[in-house]
C-alpha distance (Angstrom), angle and dihedral (degrees) to the residues before:
residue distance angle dihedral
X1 . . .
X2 3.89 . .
X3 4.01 93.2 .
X4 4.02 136.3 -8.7
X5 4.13 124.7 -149.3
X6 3.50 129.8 -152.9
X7 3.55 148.5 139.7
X8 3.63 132.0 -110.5
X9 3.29 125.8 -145.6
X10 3.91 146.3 156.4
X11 3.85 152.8 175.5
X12 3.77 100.4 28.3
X13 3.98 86.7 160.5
X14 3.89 90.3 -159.1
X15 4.03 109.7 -154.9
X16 4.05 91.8 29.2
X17 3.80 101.1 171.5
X18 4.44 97.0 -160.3
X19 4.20 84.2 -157.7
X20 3.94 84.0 171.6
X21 3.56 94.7 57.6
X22 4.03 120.8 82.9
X23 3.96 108.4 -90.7
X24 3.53 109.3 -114.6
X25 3.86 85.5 54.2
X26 3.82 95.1 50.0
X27 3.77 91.6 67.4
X28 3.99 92.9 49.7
X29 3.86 91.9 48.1
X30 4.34 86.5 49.6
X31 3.46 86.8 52.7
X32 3.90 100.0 51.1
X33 3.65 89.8 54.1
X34 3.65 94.1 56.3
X35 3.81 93.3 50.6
X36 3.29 92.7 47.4
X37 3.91 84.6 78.2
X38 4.15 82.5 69.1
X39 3.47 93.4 43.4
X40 4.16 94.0 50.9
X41 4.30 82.4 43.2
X42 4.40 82.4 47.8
X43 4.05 89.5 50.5
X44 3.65 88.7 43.4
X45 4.16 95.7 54.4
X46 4.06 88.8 37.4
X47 3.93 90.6 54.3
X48 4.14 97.1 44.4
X49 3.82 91.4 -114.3
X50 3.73 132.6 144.8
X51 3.60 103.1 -168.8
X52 4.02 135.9 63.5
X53 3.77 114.5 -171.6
X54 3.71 114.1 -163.8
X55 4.05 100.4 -154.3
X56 4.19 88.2 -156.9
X57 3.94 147.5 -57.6
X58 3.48 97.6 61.1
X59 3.93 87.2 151.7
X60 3.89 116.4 38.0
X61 3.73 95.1 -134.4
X62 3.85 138.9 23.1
X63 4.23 93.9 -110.1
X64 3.89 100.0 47.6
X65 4.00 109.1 171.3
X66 3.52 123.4 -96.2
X67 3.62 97.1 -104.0
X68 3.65 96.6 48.9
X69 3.85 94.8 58.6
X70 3.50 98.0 32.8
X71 3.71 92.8 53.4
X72 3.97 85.1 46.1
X73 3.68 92.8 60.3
X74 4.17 90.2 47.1
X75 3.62 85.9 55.3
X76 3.76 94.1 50.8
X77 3.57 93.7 44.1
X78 3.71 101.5 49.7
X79 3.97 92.5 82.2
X80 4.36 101.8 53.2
X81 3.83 86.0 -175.3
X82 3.94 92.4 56.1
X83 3.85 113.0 80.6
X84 4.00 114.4 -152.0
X85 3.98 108.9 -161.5
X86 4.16 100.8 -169.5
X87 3.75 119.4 -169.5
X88 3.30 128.9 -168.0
X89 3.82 128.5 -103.6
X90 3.90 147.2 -178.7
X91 3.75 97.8 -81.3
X92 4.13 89.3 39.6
X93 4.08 96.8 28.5
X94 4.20 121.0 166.9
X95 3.84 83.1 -95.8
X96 3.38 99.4 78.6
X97 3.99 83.3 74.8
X98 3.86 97.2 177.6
X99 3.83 94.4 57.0
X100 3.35 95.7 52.4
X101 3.72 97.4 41.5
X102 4.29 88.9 50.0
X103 4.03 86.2 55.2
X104 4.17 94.5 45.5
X105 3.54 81.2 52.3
X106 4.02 110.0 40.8
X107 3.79 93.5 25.5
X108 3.74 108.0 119.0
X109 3.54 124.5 -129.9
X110 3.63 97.5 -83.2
X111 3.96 93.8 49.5
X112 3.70 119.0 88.1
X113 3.39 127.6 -177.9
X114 3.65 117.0 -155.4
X115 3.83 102.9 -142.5
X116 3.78 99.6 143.9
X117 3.97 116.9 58.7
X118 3.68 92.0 -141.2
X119 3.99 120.6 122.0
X120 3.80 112.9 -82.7
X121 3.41 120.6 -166.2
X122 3.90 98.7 -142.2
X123 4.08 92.4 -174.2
X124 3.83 134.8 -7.7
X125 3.82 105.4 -56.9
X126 3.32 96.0 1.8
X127 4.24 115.7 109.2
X128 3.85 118.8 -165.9
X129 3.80 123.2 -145.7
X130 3.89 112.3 -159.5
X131 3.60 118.9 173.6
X132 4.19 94.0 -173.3
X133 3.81 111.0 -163.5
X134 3.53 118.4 -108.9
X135 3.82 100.2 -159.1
X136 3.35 132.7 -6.4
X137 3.39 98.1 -93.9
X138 4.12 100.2 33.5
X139 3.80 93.4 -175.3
X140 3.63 95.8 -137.8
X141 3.86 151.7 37.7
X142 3.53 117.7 -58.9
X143 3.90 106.6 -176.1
X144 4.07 82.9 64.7
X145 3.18 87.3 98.4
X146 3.81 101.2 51.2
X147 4.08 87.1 71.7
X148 3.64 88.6 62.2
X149 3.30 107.8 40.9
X150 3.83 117.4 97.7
X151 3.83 126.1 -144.1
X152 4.06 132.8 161.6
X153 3.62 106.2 -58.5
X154 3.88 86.5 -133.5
X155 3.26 92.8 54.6
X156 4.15 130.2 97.1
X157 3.93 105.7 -109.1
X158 3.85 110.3 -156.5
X159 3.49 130.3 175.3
X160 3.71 129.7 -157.8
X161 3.86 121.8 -172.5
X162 4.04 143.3 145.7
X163 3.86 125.9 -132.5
X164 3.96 132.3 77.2
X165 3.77 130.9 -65.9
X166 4.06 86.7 -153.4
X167 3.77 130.4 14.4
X168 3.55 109.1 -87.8
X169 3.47 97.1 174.8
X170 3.99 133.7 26.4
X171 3.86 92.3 -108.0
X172 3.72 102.6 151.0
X173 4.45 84.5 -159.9
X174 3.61 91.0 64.2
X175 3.55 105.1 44.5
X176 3.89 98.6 93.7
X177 3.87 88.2 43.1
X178 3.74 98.0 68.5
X179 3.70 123.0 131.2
X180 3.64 113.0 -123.7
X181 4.80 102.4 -128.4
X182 4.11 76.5 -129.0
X183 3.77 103.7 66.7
X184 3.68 100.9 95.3
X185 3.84 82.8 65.0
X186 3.61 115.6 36.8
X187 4.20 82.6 48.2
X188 3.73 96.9 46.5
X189 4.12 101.1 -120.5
X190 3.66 125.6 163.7
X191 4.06 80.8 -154.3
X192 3.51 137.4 14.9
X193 3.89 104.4 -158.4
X194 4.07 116.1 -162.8
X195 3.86 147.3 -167.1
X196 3.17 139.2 -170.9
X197 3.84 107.3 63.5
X198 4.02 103.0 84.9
X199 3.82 94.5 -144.4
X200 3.18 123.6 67.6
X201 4.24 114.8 -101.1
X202 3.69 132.1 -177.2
X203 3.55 109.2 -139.1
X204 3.47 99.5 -180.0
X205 4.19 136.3 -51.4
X206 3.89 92.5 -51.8
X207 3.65 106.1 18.2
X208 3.83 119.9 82.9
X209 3.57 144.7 159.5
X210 3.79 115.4 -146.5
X211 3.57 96.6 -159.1
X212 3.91 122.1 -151.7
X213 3.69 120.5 -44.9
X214 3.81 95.7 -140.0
X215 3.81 114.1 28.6
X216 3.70 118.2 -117.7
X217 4.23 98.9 -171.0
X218 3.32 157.6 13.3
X219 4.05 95.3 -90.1
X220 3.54 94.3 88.8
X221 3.80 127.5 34.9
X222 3.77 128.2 -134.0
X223 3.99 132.8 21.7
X224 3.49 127.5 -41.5
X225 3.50 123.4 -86.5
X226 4.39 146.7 -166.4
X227 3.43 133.2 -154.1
X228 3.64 123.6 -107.4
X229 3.89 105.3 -156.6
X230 3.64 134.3 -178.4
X231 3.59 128.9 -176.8
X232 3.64 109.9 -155.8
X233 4.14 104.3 -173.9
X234 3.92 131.0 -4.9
X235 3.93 103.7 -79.7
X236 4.05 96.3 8.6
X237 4.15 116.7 124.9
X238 3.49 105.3 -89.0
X239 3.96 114.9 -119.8
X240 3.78 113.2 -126.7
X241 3.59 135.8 -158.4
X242 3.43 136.3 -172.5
X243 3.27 120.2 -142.5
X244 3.85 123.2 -163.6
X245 4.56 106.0 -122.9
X246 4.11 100.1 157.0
X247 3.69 124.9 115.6
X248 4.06 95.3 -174.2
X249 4.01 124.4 50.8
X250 3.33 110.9 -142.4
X251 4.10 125.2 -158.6
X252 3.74 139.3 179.1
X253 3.80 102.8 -167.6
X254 4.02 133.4 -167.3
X255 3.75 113.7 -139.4
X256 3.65 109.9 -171.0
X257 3.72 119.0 -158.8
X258 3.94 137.1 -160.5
X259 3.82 121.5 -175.9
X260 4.08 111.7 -91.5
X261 3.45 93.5 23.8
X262 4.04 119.1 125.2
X263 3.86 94.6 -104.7
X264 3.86 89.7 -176.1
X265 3.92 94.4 43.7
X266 4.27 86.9 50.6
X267 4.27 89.3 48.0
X268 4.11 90.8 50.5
X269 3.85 83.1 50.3
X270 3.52 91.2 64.2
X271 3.98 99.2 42.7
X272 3.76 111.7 102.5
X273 3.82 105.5 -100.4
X274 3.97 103.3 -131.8
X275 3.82 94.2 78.9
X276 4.01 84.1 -162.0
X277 4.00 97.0 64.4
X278 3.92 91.3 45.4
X279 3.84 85.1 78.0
X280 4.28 75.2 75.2
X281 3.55 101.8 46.1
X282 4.05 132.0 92.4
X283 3.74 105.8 -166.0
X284 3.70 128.0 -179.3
X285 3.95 121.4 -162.1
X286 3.45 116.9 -152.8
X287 3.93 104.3 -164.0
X288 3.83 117.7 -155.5
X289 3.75 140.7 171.3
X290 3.67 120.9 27.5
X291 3.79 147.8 -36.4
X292 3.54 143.0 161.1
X293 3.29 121.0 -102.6
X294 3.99 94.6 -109.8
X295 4.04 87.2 51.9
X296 4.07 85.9 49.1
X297 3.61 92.3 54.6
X298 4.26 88.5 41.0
X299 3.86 89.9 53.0
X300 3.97 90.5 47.1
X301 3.59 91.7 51.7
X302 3.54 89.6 47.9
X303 3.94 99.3 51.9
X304 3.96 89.9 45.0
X305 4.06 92.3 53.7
X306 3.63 85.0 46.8
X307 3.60 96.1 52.7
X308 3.96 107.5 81.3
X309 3.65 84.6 55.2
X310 4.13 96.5 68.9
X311 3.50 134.7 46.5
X312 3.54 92.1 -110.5
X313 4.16 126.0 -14.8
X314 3.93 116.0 -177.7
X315 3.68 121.6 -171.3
X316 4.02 110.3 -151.8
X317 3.65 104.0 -170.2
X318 4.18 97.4 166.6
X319 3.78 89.8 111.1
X320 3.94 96.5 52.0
X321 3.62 116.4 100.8
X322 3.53 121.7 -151.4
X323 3.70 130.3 -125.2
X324 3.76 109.6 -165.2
X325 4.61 116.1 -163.4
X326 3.58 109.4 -162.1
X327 4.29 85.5 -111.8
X328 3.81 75.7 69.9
X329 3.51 95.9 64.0
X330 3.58 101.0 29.4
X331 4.08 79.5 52.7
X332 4.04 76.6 68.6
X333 3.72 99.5 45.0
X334 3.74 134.2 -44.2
X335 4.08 92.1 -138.2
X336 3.57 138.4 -2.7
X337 3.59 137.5 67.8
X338 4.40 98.2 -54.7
X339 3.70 73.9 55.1
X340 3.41 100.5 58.2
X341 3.67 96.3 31.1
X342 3.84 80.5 59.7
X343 3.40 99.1 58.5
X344 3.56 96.1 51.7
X345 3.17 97.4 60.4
X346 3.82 97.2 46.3
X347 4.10 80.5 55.3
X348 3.47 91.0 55.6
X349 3.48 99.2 37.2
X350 4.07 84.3 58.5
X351 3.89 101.9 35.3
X352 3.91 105.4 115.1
X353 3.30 89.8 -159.3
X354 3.98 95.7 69.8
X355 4.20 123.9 82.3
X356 3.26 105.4 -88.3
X357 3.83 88.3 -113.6
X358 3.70 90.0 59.8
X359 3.71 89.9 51.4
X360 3.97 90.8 49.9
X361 3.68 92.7 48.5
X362 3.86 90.0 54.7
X363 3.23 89.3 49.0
X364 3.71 95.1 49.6
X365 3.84 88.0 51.0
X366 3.64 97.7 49.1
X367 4.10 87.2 50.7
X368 3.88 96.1 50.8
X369 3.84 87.2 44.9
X370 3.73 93.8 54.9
X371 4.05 93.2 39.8
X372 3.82 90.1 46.6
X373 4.14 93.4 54.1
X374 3.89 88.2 43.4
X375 3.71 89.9 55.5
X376 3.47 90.3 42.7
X377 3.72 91.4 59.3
X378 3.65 101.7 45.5
């Protein structure tokens, strides 16, 4: 074989739930992830390949309903040229034994599920690697394996597994399980194709991570995304493509702050500009710095006017200090008991001697006051 295509892909999470999200976006966001089956099947056609190899997760738990893997396998099956290769991964490990015995037996023809780790040649000359997990939490390396495993010289040696190359988190489970960045070399692959890690990641020449075709959070910015890769000669650097698969734009966005600047004129900065696409977009601001209390209230305003435009906008504005002028709180009243009331809690709010929960809280209050009398007003 003088070159192999295929795409690589990852962390589908099939039957995702999103119970923190508002509820009429939840079912939009479940829906995207099942087309995004089509979508990896459009890449596929649009890139001349024949194979799509799901590097693990493609359900987000072991006990997925009936519809949800049922309508998986449809999808799959709808294109008999297109070859899905699925492997199994933490949130869809070996040990949920009747999931992965109902898709050995309903799969169609074109739908393989890798439940053995031994070598599969997936087309003539081209060797498959799978290192299926066991459990969710397999306890050890799984690629070991690959380095040890023989296959025709001539052949294209590709592995496909699910876990981390470096700790990125502090999960005492996973810590024997880690991928060493060397595998694709001390085990001889062409390609080392990986899950877990929802964005995509270059690891090195012949190690990637796909990342999740539809994005599921705030960790990673942007739409989802596959792998377009081609292998153009047994032990040549593979050339890889990313190809754009996402339906929703996600964003986690700083907003900096400094007192008398136009807090709501700096957040419509930030707002994608083609008010038709926003209906797509999940944005987070992040507010920073600080601002007066009537800029505060401004930039509140401002995010909830905004809001019916995107899918979802949240305004987190626990990091924004406030800077209160005395126009701001004779804005509340000039005399009186608000007044006073007022003034209290801008002492508290600034009393160093106070938690700084305490001071937040007064802060909070003195905020809500002032945005409650401004509404008031209007």
């Amino acid at each position: 074989m003088s070159s192999f295509r295929f795409i690589h892909s990852a962390d589908l999470h099939l039957g995702r739930r999103f119970g923190t999200l508002p509820e009429d976006l939840r079912g939009r966001l479940i829906e995207a992830r099942h087309d995004s089956l089509h979508r990896l099947a459009d890449a596929a056609r649009r890139t001349g390949a024949h194979h799509i190899l799901l590097a693990g997760d493609t359900f987000d738990s072991e006990t997925p309903t009936d519809p949800v893997w049922r309508q998986a396998l449809l999808a799959m099956g709808a294109d008999p040229a297109l070859h899905w290769w699925l492997l199994p991964g933490n949130h869809d490990s070996l040990a949920a034994e009747a999931l992965w015995s109902r898709l050995c037996e309903q799969a169609p023809p074109n739908v393989h599920p890798l439940t053995d780790p031994a070598p599969v040649e997936i087309a003539p000359g081209a060797v498959l690697l799978p290192a299926p997990l066991p459990r969710r939490y397999p306890g050890r390396d799984l690629t070991t394996a690959m380095s040890s495993t023989p296959t025709d010289p001539q052949a294209f040696r590709i592995g496909l597994a699910h876990g981390a190359i470096q700790s990125f988190s502090e999960d005492a489970h996973n810590a024997d399980a880690i991928i060493p960045p060397d595998r694709a070399a001390t085990a001889r692959l062409d390609y080392l194709a990986l899950g877990d890690w929802h964005g995509h990641l270059r690891v090195g020449d012949r190690t990637w991570y796909a990342g999740t075709p539809e994005r599921d959070a705030f960790t990673h910015d942007g739409r989802g995304s596959c792998l377009a890769v081609t292998l153009p000669a047994p032990g040549a650097p593979p050339e890889v493509q990313l190809i754009p698969t996402g339906r929703f734009h996600w964003s986690d966005l700083p907003l900096p702050l400094i007192p008398g600047e136009d807090a709501a004129a700096a957040l419509a900065r930030l707002l994608p500009p083609d008010r038709a696409a926003r209906r797509d977009h999940l944005i987070r601001l992040r507010a920073t710095g600080r601002a007066t209390l009537a800029a505060r209230a401004a930039l509140e305003q401002a995010a909830q006017a905004a809001q019916a435009d995107f899918a979802f906008l949240a305004l987190d504005l626990a990091a924004l200090a406030t800077e209160v002028e005395a126009a701001d709180l004779d804005h509340i009243d000039q005399a009186g008991a608000l007044r006073l009331a007022a003034e209290r809690l801008h002492a508290r709010a600034t009393d160093a001697a106070l938690p700084p929960d305490a001071r937040r809280t007064a802060a909070a209050a003195l905020n809500r006051l002032y945005a409650y009398l401004s509404e008031a007003r209007t």
